[in-house]
VOMIDREN-633997 format. One record per atom (N, C-alpha, C): x, y, z; residue in three letters. Coordinates in steps of 0.001 Angstrom, whole numbers, plus 500000, padded with zeros to 6 digits. Example, Ala and Ser with C-alpha at 12.3 -4.5 7.8 and 13.67 -1.06 7.14 Angstrom:
<rs>
+--------+--------+--------+-----+
:   east :  north :     up :  aa :
+--------+--------+--------+-----+
: 513190 : 494310 : 507800 : Ala :
: 512300 : 495500 : 507800 : Ala :
: 513200 : 496700 : 507800 : Ala :
: 512850 : 497750 : 507080 : Ser :
: 513670 : 498940 : 507140 : Ser :
: 512900 : 500030 : 507870 : Ser :
+--------+--------+--------+-----+
</rs>
This chain:
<rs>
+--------+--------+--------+-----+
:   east :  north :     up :  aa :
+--------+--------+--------+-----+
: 635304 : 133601 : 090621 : Unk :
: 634201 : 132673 : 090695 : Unk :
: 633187 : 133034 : 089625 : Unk :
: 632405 : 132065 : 089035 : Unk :
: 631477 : 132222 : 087796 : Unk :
: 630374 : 131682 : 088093 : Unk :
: 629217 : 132161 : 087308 : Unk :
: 628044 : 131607 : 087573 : Unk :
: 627665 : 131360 : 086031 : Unk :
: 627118 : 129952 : 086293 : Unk :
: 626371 : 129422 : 085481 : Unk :
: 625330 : 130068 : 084976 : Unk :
: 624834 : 130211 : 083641 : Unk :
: 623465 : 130874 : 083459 : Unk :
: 623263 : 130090 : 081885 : Unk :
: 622817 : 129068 : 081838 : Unk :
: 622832 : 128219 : 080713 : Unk :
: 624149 : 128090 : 080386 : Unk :
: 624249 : 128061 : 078623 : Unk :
: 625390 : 127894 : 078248 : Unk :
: 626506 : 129267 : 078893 : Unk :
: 626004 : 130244 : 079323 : Unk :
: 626935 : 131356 : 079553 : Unk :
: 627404 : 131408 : 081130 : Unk :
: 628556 : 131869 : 081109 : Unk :
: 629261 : 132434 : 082507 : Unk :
: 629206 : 133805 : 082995 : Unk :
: 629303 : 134433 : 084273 : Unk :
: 629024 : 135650 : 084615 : Unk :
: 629710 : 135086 : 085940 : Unk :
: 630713 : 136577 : 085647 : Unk :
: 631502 : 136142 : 086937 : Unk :
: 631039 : 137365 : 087949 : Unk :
: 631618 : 137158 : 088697 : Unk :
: 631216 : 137656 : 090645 : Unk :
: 631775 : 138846 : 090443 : Unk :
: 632617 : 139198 : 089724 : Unk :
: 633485 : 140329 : 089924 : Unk :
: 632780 : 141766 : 089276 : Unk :
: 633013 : 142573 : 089784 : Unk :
: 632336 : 144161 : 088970 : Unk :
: 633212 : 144127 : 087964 : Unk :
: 632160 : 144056 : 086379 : Unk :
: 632915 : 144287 : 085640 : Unk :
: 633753 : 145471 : 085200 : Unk :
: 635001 : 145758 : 084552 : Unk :
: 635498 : 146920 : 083926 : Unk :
: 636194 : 146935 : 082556 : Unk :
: 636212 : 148361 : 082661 : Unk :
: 636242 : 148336 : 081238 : Unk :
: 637241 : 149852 : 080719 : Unk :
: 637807 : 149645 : 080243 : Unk :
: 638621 : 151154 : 079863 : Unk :
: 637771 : 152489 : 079210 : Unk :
: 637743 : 153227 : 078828 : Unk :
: 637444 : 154239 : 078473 : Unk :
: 636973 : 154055 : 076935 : Unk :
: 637780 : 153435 : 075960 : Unk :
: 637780 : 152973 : 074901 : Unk :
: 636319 : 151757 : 074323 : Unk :
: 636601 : 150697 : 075283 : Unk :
: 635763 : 149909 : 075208 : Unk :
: 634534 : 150623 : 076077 : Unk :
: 634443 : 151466 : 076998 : Unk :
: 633027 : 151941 : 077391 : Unk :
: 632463 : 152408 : 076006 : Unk :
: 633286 : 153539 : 075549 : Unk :
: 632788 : 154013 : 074192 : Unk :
: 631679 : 153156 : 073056 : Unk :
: 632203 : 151969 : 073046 : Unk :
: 632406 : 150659 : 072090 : Unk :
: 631187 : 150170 : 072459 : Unk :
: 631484 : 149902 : 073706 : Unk :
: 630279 : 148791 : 073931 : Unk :
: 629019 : 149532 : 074704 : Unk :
: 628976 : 150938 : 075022 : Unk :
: 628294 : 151125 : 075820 : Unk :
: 626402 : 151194 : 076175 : Unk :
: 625738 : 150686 : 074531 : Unk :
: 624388 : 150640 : 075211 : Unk :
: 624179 : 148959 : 076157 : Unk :
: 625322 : 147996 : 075867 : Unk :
: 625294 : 146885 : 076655 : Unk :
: 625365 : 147275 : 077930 : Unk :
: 626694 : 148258 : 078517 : Unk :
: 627242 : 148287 : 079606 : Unk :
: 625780 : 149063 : 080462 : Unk :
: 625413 : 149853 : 079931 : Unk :
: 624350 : 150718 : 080016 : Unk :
: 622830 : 149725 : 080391 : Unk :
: 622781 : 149160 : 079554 : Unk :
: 621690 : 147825 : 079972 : Unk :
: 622225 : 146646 : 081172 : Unk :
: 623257 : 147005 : 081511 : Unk :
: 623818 : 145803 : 082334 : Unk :
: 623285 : 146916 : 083698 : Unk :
: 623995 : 147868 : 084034 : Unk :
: 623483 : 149123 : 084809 : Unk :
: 622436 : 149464 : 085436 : Unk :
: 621429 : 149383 : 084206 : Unk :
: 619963 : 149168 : 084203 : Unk :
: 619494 : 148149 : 084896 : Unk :
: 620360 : 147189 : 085086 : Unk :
: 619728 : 145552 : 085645 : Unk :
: 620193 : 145532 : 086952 : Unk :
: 621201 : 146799 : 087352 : Unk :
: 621179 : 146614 : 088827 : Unk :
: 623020 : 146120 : 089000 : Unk :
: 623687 : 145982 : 087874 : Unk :
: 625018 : 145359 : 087866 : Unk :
: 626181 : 147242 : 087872 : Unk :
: 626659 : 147363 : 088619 : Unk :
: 627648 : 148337 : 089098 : Unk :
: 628563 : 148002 : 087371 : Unk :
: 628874 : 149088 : 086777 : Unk :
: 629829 : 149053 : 085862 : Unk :
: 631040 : 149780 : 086323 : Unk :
: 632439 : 149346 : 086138 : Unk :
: 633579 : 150574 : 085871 : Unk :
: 634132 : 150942 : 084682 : Unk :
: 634162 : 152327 : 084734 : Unk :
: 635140 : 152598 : 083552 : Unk :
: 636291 : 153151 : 084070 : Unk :
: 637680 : 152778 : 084112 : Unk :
: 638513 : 153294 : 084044 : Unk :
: 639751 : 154069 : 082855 : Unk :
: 640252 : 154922 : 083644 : Unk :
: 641068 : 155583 : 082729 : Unk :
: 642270 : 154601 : 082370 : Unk :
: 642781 : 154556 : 081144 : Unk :
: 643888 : 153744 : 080850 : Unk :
: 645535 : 153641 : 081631 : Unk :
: 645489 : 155138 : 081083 : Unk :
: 646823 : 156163 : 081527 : Unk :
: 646821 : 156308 : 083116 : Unk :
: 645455 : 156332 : 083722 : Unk :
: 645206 : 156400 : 085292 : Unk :
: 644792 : 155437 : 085958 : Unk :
: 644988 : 154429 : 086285 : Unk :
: 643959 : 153516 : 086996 : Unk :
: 643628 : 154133 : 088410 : Unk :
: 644029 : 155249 : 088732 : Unk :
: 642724 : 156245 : 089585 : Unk :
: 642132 : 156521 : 089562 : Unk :
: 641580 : 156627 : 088141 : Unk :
: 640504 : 157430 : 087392 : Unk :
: 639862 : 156291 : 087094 : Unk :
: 638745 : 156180 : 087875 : Unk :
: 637316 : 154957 : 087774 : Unk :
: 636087 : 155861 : 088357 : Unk :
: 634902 : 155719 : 086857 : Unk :
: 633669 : 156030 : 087324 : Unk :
: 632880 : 154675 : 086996 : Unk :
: 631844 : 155001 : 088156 : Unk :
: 630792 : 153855 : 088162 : Unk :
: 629693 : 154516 : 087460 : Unk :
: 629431 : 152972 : 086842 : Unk :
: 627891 : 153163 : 086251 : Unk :
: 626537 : 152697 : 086823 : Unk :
: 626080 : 152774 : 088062 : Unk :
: 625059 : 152006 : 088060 : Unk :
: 623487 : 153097 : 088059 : Unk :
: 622657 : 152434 : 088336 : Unk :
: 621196 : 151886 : 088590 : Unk :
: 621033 : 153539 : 089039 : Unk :
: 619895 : 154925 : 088556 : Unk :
: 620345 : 156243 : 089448 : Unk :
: 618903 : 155553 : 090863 : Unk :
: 618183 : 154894 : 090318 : Unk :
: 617282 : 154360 : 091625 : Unk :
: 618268 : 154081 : 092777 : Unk :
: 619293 : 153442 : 092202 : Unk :
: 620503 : 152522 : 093244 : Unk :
: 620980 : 153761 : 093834 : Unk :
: 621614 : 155105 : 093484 : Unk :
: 622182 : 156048 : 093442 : Unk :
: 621202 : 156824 : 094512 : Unk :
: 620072 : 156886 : 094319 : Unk :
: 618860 : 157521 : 095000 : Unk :
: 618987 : 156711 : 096289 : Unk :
: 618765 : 155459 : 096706 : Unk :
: 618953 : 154887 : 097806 : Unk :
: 620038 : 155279 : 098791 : Unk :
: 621064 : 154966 : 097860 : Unk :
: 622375 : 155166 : 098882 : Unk :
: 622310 : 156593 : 099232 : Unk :
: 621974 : 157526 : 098777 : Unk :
: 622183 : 159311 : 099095 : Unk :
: 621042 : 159357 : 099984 : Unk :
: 619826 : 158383 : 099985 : Unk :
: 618933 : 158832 : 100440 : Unk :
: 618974 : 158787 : 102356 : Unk :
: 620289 : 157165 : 102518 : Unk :
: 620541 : 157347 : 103747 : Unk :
: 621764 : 157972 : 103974 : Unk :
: 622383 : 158724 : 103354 : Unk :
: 623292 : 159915 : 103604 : Unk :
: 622771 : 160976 : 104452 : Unk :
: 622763 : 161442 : 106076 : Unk :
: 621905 : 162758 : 106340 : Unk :
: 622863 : 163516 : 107021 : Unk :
: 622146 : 165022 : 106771 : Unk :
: 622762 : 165866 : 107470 : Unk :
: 622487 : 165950 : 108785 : Unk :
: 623653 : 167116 : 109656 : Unk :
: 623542 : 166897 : 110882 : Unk :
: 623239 : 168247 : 111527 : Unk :
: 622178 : 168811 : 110839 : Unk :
: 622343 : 170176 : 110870 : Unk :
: 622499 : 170941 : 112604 : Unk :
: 623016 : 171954 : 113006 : Unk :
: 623314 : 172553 : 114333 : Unk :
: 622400 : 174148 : 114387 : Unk :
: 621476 : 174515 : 115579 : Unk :
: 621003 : 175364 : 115490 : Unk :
: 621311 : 175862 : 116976 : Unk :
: 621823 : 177208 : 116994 : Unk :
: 622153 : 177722 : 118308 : Unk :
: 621631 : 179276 : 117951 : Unk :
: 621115 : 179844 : 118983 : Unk :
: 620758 : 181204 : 119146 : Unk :
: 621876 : 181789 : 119991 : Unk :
: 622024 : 182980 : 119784 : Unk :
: 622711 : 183862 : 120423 : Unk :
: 621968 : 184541 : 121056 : Unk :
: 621309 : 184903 : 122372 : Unk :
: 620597 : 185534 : 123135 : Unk :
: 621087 : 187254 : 123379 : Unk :
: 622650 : 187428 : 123427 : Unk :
: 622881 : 188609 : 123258 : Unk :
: 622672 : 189625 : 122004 : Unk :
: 622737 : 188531 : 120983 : Unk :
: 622534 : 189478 : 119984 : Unk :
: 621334 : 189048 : 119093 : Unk :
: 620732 : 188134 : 119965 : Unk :
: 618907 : 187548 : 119326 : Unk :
: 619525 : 186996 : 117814 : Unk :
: 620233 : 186078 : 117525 : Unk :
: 620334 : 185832 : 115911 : Unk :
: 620320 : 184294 : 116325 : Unk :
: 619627 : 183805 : 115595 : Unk :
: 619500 : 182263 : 115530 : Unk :
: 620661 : 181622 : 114342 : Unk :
: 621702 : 180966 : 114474 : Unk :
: 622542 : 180146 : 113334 : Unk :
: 622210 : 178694 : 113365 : Unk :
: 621906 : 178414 : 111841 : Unk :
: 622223 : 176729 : 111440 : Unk :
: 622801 : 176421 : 110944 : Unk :
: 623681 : 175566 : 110814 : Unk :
: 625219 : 175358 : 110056 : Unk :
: 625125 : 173789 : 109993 : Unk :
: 625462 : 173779 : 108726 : Unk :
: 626118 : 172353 : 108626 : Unk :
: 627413 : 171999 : 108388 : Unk :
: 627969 : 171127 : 109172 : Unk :
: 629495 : 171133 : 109121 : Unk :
: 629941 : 170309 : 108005 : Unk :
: 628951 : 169718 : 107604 : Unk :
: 629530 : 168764 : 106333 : Unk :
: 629942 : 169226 : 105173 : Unk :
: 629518 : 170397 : 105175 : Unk :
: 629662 : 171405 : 104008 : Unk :
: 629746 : 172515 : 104245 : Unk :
: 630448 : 172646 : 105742 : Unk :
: 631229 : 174099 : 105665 : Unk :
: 629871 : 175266 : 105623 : Unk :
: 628801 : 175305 : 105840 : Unk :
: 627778 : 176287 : 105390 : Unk :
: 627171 : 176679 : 106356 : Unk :
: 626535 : 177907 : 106768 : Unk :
: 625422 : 178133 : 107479 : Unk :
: 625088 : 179357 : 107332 : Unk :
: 623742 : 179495 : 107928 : Unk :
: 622650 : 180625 : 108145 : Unk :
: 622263 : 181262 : 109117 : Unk :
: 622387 : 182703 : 108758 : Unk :
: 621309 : 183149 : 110443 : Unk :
: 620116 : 184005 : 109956 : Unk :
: 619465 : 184439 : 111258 : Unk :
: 618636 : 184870 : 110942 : Unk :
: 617549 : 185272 : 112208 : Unk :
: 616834 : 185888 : 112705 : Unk :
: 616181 : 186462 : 114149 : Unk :
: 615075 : 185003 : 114166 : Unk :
: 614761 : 184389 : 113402 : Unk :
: 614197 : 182861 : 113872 : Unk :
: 614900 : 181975 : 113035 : Unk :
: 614871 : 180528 : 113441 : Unk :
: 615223 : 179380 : 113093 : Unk :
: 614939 : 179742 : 111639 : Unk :
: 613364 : 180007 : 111026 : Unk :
: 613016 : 179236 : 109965 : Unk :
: 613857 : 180512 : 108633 : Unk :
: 614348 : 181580 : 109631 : Unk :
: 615120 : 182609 : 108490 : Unk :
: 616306 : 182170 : 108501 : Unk :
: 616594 : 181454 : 109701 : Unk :
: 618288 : 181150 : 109407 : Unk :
: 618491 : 180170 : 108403 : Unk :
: 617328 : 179249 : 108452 : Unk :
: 617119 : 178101 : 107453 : Unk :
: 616922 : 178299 : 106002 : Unk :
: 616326 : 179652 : 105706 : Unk :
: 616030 : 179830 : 104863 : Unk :
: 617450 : 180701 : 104291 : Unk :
: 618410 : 181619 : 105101 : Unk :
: 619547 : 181998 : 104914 : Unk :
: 620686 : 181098 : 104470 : Unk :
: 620642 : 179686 : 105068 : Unk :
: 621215 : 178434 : 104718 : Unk :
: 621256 : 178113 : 103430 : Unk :
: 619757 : 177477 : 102815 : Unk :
: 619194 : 177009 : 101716 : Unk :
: 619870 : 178262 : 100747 : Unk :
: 620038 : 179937 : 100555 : Unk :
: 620517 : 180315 : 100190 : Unk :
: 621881 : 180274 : 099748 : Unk :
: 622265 : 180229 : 100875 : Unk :
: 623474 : 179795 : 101080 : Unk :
: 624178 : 178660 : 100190 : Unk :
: 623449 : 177304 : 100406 : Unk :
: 623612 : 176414 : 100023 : Unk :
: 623767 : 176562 : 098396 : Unk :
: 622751 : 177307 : 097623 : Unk :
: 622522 : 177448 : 096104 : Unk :
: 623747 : 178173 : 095725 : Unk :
: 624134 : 179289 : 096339 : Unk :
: 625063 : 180161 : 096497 : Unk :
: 626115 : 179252 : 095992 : Unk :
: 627062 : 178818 : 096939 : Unk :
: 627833 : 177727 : 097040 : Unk :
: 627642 : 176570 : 096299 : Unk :
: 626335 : 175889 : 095404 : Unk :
: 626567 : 174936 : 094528 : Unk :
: 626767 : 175489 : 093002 : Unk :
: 626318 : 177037 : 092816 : Unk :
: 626824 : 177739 : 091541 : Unk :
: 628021 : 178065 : 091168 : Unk :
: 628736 : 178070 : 092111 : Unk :
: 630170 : 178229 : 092638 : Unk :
: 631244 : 177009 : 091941 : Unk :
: 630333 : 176138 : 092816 : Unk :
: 631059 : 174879 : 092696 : Unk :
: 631185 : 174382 : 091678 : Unk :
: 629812 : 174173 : 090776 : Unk :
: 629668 : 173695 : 089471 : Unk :
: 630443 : 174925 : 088549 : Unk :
: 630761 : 176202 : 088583 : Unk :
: 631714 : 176826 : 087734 : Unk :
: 633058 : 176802 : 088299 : Unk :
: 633511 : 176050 : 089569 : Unk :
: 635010 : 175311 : 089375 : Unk :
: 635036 : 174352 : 090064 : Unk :
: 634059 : 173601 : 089436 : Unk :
: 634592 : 171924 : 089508 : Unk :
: 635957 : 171621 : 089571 : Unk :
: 636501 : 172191 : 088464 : Unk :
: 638216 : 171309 : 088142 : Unk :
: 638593 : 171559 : 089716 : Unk :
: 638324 : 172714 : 090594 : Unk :
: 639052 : 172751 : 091417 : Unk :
: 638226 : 172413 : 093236 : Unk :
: 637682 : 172526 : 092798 : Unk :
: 636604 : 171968 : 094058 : Unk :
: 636809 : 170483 : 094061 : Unk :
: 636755 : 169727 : 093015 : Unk :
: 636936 : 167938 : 092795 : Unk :
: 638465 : 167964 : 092899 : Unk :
: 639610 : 168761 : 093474 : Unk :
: 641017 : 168217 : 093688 : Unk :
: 641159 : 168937 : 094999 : Unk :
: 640404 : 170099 : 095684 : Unk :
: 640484 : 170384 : 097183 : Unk :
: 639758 : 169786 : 098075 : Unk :
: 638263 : 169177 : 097648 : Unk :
: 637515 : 169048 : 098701 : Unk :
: 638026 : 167604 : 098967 : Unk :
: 637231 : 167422 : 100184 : Unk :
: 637356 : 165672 : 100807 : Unk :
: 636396 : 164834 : 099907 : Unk :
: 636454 : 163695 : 100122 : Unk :
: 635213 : 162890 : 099233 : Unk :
: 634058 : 162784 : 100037 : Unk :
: 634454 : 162778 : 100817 : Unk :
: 633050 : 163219 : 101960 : Unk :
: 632504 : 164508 : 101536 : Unk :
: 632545 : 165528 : 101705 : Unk :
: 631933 : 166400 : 101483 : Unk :
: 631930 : 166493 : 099641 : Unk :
: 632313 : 166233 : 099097 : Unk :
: 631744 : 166288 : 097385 : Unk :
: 630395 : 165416 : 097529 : Unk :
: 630481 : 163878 : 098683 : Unk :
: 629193 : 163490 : 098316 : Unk :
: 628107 : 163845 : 098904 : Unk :
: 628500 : 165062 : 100074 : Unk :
: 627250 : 165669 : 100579 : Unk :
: 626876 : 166724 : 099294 : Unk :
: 627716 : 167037 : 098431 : Unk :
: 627170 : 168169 : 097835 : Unk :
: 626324 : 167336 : 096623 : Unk :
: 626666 : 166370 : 096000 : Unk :
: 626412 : 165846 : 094908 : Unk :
: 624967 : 165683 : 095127 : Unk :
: 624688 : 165394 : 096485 : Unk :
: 622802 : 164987 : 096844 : Unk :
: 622145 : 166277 : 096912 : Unk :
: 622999 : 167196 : 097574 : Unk :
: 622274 : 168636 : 097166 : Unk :
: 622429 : 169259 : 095520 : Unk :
: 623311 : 168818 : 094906 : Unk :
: 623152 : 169177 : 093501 : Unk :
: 622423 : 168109 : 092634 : Unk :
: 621856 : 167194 : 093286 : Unk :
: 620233 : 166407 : 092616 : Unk :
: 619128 : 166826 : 093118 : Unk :
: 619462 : 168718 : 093725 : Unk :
: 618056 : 168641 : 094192 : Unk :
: 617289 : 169824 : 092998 : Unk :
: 618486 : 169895 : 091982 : Unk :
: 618356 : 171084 : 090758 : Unk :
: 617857 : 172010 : 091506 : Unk :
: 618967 : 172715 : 092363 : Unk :
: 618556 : 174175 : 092690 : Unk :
: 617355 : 174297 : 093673 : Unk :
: 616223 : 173064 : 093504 : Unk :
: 615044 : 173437 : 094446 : Unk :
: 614823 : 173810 : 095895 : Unk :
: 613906 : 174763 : 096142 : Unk :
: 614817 : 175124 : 097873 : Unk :
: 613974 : 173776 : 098387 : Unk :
: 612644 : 173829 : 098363 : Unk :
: 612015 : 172396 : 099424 : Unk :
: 612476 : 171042 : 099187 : Unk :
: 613463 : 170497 : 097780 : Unk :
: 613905 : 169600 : 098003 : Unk :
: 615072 : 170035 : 098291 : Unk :
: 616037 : 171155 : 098685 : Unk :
: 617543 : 171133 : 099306 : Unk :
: 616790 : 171079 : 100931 : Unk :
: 615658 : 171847 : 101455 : Unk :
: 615198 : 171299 : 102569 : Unk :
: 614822 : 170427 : 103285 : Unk :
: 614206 : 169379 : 102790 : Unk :
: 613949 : 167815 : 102947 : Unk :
: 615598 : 167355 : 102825 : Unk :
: 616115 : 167898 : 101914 : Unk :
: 617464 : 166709 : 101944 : Unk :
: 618500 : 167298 : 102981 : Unk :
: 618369 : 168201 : 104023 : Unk :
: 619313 : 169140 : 104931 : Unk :
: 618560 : 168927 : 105977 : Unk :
: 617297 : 168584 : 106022 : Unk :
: 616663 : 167818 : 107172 : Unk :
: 615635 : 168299 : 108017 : Unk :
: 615068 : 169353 : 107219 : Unk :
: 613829 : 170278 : 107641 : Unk :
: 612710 : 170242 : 106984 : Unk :
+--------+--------+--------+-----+
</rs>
């Protein structure tokens, strides 16, 4: 389906584009992006291999209703408070909440330095679920009060 826009057409569909022509054309595709229009680039050789281009405001929205579900249980025998998040495999303890939290957030940095020095292999083990819990904690550049706001404290 197409839409009229004077003499020009614009169809309904997300546009794409190979790897080649992203190259080619890309401060258009890039300004189309900008306007709020989802781009693909796919790989030639792969048509598995598709990244999107859009809007990072757009990008900010959608992560922003992404939340964690964080779990806090004390152990009374041995006085240690744990918070764990299961979405990412992580947690903290600590003799109060706000150390286990803060053992977490460690934690968490720990584990995204990790990740970002083996990507190749973290992006072919993990689930896609959990890469996109990490991806919102790796827009928080390392910061502990924004990995805290975004983990839900």
């Amino acid at each position: 389906m197409d839409i009229r826009k004077g003499d020009r057409k614009m169809s309904l569909a997300i546009p794409r584009y190979n790897i080649r022509d992203t190259k080619k054309y890309y401060s258009e595709l890039n300004n189309m992006a900008l306007k709020g229009i989802e781009v693909i680039t796919y790989n030639s050789n792969n048509q598995g291999e598709e990244v999107s281009h859009i809007k990072t405001t757009h990008l900010d929205k959608l992560l922003d209703n992404l939340s964690f579900s964080p779990l806090i249980e004390k152990d009374e025998e041995l006085s240690i408070n744990t918070v764990a998040l299961n979405e990412i495999d992580l947690y903290g303890e600590g003799e109060t909440v706000e150390t286990a939290i803060e053992d977490l957030i460690t934690s968490i940095i720990e584990y995204l330095t990790v990740y970002v020095d083996k990507i190749d292999m973290f992006s072919r083990v993990e689930s896609e679920a959990k890469q996109v819990y990490v991806l919102k904690l790796l827009r928080c550049n390392g910061n502990r009060e924004k990995i805290r706001k975004a983990i839900g404290f």
